[in-house]
N, C-alpha and C positions, 0 to 999 in steps of 0.2 A: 504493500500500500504506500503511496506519497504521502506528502505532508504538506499544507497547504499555511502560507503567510498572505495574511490578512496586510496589505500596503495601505501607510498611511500617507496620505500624499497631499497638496494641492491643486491637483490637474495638474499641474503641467512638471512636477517633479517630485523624488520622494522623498517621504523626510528620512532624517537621519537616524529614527527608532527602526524602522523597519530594516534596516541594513545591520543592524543587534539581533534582530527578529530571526533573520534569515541566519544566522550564526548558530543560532540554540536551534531551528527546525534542522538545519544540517547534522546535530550530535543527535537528533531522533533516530534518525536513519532514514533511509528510502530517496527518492527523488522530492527536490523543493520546489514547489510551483508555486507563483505569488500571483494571488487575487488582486487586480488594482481597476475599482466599483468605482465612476465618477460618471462625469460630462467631458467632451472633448477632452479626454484624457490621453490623448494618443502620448504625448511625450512623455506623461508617467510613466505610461506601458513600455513605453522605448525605454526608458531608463534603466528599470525594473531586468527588461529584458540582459541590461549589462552590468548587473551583479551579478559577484562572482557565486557559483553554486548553485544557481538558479537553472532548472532545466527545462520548465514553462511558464507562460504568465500568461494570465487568462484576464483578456480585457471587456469588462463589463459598462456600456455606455450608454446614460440614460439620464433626462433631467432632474428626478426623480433621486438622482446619487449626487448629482452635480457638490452637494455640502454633508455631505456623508453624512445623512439620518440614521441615528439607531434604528429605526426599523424598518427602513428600506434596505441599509447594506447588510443586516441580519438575514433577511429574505434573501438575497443576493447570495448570502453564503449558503446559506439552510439547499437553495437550488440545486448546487454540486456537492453539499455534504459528504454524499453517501461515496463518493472515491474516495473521502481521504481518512485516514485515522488518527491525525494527528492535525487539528487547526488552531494554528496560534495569532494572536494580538501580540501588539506593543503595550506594554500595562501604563497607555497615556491616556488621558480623560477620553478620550475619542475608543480606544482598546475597551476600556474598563465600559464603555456604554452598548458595547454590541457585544463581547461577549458573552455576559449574563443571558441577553435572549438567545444564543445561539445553542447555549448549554441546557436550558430552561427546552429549550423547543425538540434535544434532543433525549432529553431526561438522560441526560448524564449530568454529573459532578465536575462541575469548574477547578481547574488546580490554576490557582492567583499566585502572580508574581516570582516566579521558578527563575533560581538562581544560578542554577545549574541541572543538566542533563544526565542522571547516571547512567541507565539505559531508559531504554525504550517507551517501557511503562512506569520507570523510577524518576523522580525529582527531588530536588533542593527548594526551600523555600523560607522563608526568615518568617521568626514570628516574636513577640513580645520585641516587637520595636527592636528587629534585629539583636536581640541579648539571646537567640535561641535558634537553632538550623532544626527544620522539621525535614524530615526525609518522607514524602507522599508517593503510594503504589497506587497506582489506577487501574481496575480491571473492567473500566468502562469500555465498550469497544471503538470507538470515538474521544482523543481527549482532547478536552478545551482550552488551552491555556494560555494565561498571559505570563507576557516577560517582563523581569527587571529587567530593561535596558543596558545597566550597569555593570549586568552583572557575566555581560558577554561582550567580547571583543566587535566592534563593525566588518562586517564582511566588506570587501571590496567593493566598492561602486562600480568600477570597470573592468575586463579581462573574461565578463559572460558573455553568450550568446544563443540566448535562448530565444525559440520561438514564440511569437507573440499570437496566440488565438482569440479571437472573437467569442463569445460567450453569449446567450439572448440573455438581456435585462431582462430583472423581472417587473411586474407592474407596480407602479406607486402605492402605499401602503395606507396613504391618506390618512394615516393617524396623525401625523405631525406636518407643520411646515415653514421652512425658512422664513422668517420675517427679514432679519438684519444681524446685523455685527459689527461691536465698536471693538478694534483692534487699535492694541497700545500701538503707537509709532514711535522706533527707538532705534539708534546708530548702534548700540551696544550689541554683541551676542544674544543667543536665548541661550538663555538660564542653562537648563538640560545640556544644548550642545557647546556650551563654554567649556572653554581648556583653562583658563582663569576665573578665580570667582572670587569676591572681593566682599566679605559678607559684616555685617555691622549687625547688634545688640542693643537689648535695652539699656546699657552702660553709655547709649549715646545720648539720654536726656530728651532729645527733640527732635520733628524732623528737620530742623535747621543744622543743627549739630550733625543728623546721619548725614544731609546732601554735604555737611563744611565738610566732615574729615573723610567719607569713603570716596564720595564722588573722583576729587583729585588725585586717590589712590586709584583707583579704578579706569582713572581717561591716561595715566601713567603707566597702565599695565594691559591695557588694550584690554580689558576683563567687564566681567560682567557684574553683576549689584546684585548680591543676596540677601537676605533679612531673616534674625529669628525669629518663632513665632510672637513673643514676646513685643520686640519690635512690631511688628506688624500688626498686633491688636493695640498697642500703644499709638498709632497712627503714623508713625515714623514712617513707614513707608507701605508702599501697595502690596496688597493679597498674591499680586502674581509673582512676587519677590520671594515670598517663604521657601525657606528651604528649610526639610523634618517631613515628619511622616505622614503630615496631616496636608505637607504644602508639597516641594518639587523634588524628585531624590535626584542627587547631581556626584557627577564621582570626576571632576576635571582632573585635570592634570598639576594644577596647584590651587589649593583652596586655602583661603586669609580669612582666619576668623578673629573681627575687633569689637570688644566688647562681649562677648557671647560667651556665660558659663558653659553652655555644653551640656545642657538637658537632656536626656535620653531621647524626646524625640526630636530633637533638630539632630544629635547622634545619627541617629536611624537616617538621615537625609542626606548623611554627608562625609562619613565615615571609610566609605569605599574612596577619597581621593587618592589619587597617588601623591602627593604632597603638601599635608595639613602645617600651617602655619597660626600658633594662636598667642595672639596679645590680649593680655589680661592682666589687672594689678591683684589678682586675688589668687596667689599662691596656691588656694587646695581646688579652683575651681575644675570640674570635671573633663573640661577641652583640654586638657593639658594631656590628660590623660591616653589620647588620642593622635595626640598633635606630633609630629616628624620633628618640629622646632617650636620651643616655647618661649615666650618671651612677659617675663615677670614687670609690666608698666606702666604707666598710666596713657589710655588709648592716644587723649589727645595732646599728648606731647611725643609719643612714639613716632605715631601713622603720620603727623607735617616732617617728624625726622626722615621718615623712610620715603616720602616723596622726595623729597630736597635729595638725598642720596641716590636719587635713581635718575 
C-alpha cells in the first residue's frame, strides 16, 4: 500500500511543513504520493511533483478547495482513501482541521503529532508538554496522522520527478464558506520556518519595552519575533507571536530567549532548537536549564550590549 501527504500549499506553491511531511510518510514505507486539493493549483502540483521521494501527486482542482475548507478537502481525501494506509497532515492549524474528519469518517483513531517513525504501524509522540515520549501501535487499517514538523528533517524540494495526475474534485460540501482574510503583513520570517528566533518575556514590562529591546535584536539578526505566552496575554505582543504549546512549536537553528523563565509550556514550543540562547537575571530560572548558552543579566542592559557588538 502507498502512503498518501496531504500538501499544504497556497496555489501556487508548497509550504514548507509539507516537505517535513513527506520525510516521516517516507520512514512509513511504500511509495509517497502527495494530494495537492486547490484552485488553479497547477504550480503547486508542479512543485510537489519535484520533491524528492515523491512518486505521484495527485492534482485535485476545484473552487470549492481554492482556500482549503475543512470539509471540502476532507471529502477530497475520504474520495481516494481506500488506496492508501497511511495518510498524513502537517500538524498546522490547517493539518489539525481536516484530519479529525478524515479519521472520524473512517472510524479509525487519529495518532496527533508523531515525532518519529518506528515502523510501520509504531510511532513516537510527546505528551505532558513534551516531559514524556509515548510510543503509539495502531492496528487501525488506515492511519491518520499528523506530524510534528520539527520533529523531521525537510525532504528536498528539488531532485523529484514524479508524475503529476488529475484527480475528479469532489462536489462542494456547502457546509462552510470563505468570507475573507486579514493576513498580518510583515518583512520578517514566519515564525515556524525561521532559522533565527529572537523571543522576548514578561520581564519586558511593556509593549514598548518588547518593540525597544527585541525588535533591534531581531532586524540585527535577520530573525524572527517570538513571545511567551505570558507576554502575549500581557498585551506585549500579538497571538500569532506565541511560541509553547498552546501557541507555534519552532525548532530554528538558533533560538534567543530575553526575558523568558522557561515554563514548561513555552519549553514544549521550543526546546527542539539547535541552539538555545537564554538571558535572564534570575539564576535558578528554568530556561537555563535548556539553554546551549546562559547568560546571568539584566535583559535590558545585555540585548543594546549584544546589538552594538554585532
Amino acid at each position: 500500500m502507498s502512503v498518501l501527504v496531504i500538501a499544504e500549499h497556497d496555489n501556487a506553491s508548497i509550504k514548507g511543513a509539507t516537505l517535513n511531511t513527506v520525510t516521516a510518510a517516507a520512514a512509513c514505507g511504500g511509495d509517497v504520493h502527495v494530494l495537492v486539493a486547490g484552485h488553479n493549483a497547477g504550480a503547486a502540483a508542479a512543485a510537489a511533483g519535484q520533491i524528492a521521494g515523491v512518486s505521484k501527486v495527485i492534482h485535485a482542482d476545484a473552487a470549492g478547495l481554492a482556500h482549503g475548507l475543512a470539509e471540502n478537502v476532507a471529502a477530497q481525501v475520504l474520495a481516494i482513501a481506500s488506496s492508501y494506509s497511511h495518510i498524513l497532515f502537517p500538524a498546522t492549524a490547517s493539518g489539525k482541521n481536516i484530519a479529525p474528519r478524515v479519521a472520524a469518517k473512517l472510524d479509525v483513531a487519529q495518532i496527533s503529532d508523531i515525532t518519529k517513525v518506528v515502523s510501520a504501524d509504531t510511532f513516537e509522540r510527546p505528551i505532558y508538554a513534551g516531559n514524556a515520549i509515548a510510543t503509539v501501535q495502531s492496528g487501525d487499517a488506515v492511519k491518520v496522522i499528523t506530524v510534528r514538523t520539527t520533529g523531521f528533517d525537510a525532504a528536498a524540494a528539488t531532485g523529484g520527478s514524479a508524475a503529476v495526475e488529475t484527480a475528479a474534485a469532489t462536489a462542494d460540501a456547502g457546509k462552510s464558506s470563505y468570507v475573507g482574510s486579514e493576513i498580518a503583513k510583515s518583512d520578517r520570517p514566519e515564525l515556524t520556518a525561521a532559522k533565527i528566533i529572537v523571543s522576548g518575556g514578561r520581564a519586558l514590562g511593556s509593549k514598548e519595552k518588547f518593540d525597544e529591546v527585541i525588535t533591534p535584536l531581531a532586524d540585527k539578526l535577520g530573525a524572527a519575533i517570538g513571545a511567551s505566552r505570558a507576554a502575549v496575554d500581557a498585551g506585549y505582543a500579538p497571538n500569532d507571536l506565541q511560541v509553547g504549546q498552546t501557541g507555534k512549536i519552532v525548532a530554528p537553528q538558533l533560538y534567543i530567549a530575553a526575558g523568558i523563565s522557561g515554563a514548561i509550556q513555552h519549553l514544549a514550543g521550543m526546546k527542539d532548537s539547535k541552539v538555545i540562547v537564554a538571558i535572564n537575571k534570575d539564576p535558578e530560572a528554568p530556561i537555563f536549564s535548556v539553554a546551549d548558552y546562559g547568560l546571568e543579566a539584566d535583559l535590558f542592559a545585555a540585548v543594546p550590549e549584544l546589538v552594538k557588538a554585532l
